[in-house]
C-alpha positions as CSV (number, residue, x, y, z in Angstrom):
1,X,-20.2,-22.7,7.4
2,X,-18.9,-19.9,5.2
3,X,-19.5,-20.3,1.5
4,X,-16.0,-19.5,-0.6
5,X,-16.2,-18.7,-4.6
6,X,-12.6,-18.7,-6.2
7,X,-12.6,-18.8,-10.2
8,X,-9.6,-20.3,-11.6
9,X,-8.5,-20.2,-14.9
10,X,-6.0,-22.8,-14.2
11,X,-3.0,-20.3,-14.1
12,X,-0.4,-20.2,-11.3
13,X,-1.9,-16.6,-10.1
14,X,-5.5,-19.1,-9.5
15,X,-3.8,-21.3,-7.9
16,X,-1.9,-18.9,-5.8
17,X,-5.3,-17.7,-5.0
18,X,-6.5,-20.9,-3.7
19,X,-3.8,-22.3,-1.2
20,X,-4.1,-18.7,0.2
21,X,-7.5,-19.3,1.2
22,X,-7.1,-22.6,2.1
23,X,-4.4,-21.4,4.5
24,X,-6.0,-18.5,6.0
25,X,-9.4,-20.5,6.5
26,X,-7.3,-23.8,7.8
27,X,-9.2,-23.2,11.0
28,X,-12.5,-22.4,9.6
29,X,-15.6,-24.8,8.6
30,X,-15.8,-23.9,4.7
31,X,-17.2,-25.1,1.0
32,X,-15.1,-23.7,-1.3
33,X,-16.8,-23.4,-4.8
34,X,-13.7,-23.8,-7.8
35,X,-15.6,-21.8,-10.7
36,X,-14.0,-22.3,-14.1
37,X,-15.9,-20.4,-16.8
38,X,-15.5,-21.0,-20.5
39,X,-17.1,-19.8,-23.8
40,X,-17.3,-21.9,-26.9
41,X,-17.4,-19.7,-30.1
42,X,-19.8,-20.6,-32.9
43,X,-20.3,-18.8,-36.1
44,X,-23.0,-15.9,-36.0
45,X,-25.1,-17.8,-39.1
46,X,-25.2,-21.2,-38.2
47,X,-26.9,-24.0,-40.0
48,X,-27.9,-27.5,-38.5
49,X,-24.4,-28.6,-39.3
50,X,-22.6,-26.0,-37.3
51,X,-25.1,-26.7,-34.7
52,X,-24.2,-29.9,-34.6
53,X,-20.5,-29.0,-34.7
54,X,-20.5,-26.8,-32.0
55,X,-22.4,-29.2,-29.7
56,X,-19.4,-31.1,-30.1
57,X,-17.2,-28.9,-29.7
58,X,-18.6,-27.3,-26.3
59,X,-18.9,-31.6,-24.8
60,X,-15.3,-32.3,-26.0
61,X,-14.5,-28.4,-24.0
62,X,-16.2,-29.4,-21.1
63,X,-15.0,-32.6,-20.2
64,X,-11.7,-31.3,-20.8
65,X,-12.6,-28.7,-18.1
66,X,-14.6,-30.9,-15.7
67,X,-11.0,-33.0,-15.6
68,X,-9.1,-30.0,-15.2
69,X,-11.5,-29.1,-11.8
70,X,-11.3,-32.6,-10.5
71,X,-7.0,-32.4,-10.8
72,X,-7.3,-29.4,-9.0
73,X,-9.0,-30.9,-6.0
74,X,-6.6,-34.3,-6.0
75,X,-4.1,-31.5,-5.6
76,X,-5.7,-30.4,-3.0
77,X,-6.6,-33.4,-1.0
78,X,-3.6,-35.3,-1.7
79,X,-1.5,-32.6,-0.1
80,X,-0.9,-30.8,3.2
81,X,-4.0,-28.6,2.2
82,X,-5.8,-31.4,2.7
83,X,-8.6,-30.4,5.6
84,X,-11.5,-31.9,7.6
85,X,-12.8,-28.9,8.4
86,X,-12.8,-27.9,4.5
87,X,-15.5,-29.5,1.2
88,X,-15.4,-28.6,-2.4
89,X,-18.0,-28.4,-5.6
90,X,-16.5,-28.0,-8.7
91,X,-18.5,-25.4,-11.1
92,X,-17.8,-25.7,-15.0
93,X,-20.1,-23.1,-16.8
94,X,-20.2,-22.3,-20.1
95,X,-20.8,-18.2,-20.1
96,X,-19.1,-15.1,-19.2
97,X,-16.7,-14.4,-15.7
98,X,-18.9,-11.6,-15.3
99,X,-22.0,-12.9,-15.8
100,X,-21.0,-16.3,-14.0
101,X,-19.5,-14.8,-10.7
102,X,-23.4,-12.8,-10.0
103,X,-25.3,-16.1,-10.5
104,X,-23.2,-18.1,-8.8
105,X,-23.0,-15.8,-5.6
106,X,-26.9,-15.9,-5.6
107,X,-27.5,-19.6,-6.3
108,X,-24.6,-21.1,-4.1
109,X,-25.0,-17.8,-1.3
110,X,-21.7,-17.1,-1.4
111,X,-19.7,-15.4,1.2
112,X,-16.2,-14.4,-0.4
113,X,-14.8,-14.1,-3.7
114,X,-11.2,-14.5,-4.2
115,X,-9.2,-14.3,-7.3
116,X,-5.9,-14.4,-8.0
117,X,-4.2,-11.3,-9.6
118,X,-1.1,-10.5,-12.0
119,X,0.6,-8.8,-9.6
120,X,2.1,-5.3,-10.3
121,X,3.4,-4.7,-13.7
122,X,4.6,-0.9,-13.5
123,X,2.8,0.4,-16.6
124,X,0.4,3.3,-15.1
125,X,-2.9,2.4,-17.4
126,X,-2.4,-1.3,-17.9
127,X,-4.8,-3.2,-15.4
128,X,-2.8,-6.2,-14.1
129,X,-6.4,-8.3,-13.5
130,X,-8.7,-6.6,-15.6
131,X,-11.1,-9.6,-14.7
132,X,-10.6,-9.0,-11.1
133,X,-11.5,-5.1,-11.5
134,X,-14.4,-6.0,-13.5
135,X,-15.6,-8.2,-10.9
136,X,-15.2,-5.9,-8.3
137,X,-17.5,-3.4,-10.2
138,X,-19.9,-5.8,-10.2
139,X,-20.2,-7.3,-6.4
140,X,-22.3,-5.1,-4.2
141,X,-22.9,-7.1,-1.5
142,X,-19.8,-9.4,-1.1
143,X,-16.8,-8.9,-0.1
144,X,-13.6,-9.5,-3.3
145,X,-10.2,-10.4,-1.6
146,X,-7.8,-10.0,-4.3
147,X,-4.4,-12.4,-4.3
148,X,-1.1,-11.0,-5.9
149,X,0.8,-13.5,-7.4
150,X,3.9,-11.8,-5.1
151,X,2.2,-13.3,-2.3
152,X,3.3,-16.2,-0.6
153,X,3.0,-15.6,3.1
154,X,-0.6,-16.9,3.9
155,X,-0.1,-14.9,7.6
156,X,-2.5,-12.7,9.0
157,X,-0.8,-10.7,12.0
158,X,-1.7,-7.1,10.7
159,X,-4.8,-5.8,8.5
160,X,-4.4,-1.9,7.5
161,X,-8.3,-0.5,6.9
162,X,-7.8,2.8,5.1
163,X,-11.0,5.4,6.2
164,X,-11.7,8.7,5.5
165,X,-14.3,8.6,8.2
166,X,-17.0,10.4,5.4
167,X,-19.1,7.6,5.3
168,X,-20.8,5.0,7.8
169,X,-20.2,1.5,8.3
170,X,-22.4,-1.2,8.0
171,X,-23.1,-3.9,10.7
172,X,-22.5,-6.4,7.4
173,X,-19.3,-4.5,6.4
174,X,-17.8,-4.4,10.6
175,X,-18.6,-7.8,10.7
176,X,-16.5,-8.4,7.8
177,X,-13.7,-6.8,8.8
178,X,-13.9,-8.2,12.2
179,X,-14.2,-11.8,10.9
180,X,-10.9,-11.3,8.9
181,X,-8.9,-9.8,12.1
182,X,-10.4,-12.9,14.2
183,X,-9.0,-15.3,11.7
184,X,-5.4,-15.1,13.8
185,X,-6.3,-12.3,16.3
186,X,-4.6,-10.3,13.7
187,X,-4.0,-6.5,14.7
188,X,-6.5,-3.7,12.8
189,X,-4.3,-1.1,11.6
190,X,-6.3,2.0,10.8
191,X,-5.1,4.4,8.5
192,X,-7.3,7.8,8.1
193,X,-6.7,9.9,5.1
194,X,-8.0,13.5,5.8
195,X,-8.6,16.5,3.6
196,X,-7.9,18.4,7.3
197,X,-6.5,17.9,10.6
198,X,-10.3,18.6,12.6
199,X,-12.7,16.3,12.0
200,X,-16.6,17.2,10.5
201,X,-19.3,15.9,12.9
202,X,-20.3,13.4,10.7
203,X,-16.6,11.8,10.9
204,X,-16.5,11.8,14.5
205,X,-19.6,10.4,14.5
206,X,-18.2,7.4,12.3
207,X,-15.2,7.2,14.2
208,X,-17.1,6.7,17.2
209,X,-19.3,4.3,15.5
210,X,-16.0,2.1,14.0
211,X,-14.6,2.6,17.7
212,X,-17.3,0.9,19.6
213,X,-17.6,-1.9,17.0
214,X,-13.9,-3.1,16.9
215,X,-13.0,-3.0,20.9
216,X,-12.9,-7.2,21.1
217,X,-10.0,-7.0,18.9
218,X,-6.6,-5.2,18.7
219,X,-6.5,-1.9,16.5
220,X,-4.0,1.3,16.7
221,X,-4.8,4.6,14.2
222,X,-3.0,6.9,12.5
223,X,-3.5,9.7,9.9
224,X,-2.5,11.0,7.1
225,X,-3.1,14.5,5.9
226,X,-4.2,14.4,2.0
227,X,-2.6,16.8,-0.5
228,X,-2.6,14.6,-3.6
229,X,-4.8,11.6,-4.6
230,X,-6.4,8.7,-1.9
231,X,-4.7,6.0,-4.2
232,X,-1.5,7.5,-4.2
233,X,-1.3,8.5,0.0
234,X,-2.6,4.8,0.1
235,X,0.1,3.3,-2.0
236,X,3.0,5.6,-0.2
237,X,2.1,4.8,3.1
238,X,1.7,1.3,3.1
239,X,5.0,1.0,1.5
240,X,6.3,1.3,4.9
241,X,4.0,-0.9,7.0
242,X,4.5,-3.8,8.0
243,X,0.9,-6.0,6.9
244,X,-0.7,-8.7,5.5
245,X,-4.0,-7.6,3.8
246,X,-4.8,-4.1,3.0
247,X,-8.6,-3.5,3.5
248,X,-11.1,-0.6,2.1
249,X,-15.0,-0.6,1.9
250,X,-16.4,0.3,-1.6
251,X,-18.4,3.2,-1.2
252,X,-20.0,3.9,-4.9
253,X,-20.6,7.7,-4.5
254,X,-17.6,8.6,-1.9
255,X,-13.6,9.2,-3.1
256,X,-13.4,5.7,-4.6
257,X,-15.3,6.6,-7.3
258,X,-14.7,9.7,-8.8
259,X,-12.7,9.5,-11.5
260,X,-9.6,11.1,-13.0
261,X,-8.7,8.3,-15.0
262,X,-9.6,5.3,-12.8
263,X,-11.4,5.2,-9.6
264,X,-9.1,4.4,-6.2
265,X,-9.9,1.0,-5.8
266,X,-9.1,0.3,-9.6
267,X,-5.7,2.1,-9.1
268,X,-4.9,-0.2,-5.7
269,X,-6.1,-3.2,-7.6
270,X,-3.3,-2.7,-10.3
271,X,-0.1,-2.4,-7.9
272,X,-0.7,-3.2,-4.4
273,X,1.5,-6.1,-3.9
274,X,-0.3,-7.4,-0.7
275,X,-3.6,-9.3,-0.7
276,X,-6.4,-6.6,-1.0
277,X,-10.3,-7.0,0.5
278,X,-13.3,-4.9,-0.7
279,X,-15.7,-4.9,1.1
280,X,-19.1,-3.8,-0.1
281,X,-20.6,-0.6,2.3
């Protein structure tokens, strides 16, 4: 059974979020954990009053929450979501999205987080899910699928992987990957961006690697040459594909994260308009 964290915040983007994955996992055996995480402010010197006052305050916040999870599975099981294959736990916590999304990964062993996003907004340095970025910082070892509100096709016929080949791949991370194309026996669309047209050793060695790990399930390759930044070769040449998920792994020292302004995966994750999945090398 595959363990599925989404945090909602109750917004149409969350709940956007959800129906995708309860669409693309209609087939699949899954617990799907509804995470809504809240902080009640207090004043910094408190006496026994305030204490008492903002006991109060977090019980009368929490129910109020607790009823907002359990409307959101009614929804859910009252309508054509409504799946056998599929249970739910509703998770109202009282701390941080950051420091709630770690904890709850370890204690519930979660498989896959997926949060809604904003969508694209056009503004350059204005992140569009600044909670989703943050989270993605923070997950090393599971994979983030990211939901633009523009989305509303729940189809998975075509998954682009964009590789540079530098670095090698993970049984965890393949597996991944894998387990997404096998969802619909969707096609793994490989896109290389290369600083040149030979490859080193160590990239044919990867590609090999990739290669032998992917023959069960359909896959074609192409390349692009690079002569300006990975985000912006990414962001150009998907524009003309047609896919469903766009898929990178998040390699902490490689491309991805050397910075100009933001790193590549923070640049995607503010106007790709296509789910995006990052998964964790």
């Amino acid at each position: 059974m595959k363990n599925i964290l989404i945090p909602t915040d109750f917004s149409n983007n969350s709940y956007n979020a959800m129906f995708y994955a309860l669409n693309i996992f209609k087939d699949e055996t899954c617990k799907f954990y509804i995470l809504h995480s809240f902080e009640v402010k207090t004043n910094l010197f408190t006496s026994r009053l305030d204490t008492e006052k903002g006991k109060i305050q977090y019980e009368e916040q929490l129910a109020k929450v607790e009823n907002q999870l359990i409307e959101v599975i009614l929804n859910i099981t009252s309508s054509s979501f409504r799946n056998e294959k599929h249970s739910y736990e509703t998770l109202a916590i009282t701390k941080p999205i950051e420091e709630t999304i770690p904890k709850t990964i370890k204690n519930k062993n979660i498989d896959l987080v997926v949060m809604g996003t904003k969508g694209a907004t056009g503004a350059k340095e204005i992140l569009f899910g600044s909670n989703a970025i943050k989270i993605a910082k923070l997950l090393h070892n599971t994979p983030l699928l990211l939901i633009p509100k523009e989305t509303h096709n729940a189809t998975l016929d075509n998954i682009v992987f964009a590789t540079a080949f530098k670095n090698g791949y993970t049984n965890e991370s393949l597996t991944t990957l894998k387990s997404f194309c096998n969802l619909s026996n969707a096609t793994l669309k490989i896109v290389s961006i290369l600083d040149t047209k030979e490859l080193s050793e160590n990239q044919e060695k990867n590609k090999e690697v990739l290669e032998e790990n992917i023959t069960e399930i359909p896959y074609d390759y192409s390349v692009v040459y690079k002569n300006k930044s990975v985000d912006k070769h990414i962001k150009e040449y998907v524009k003309n594909l047609d896919f469903d998920i766009l898929s990178m792994i998040k390699y902490s020292h490689d491309d991805f994260y050397k910075f100009t302004h933001e790193a590549t995966i923070d640049k995607l994750g503010y106007h790709i308009e296509k789910p995006f999945l990052i998964i964790p090398a």
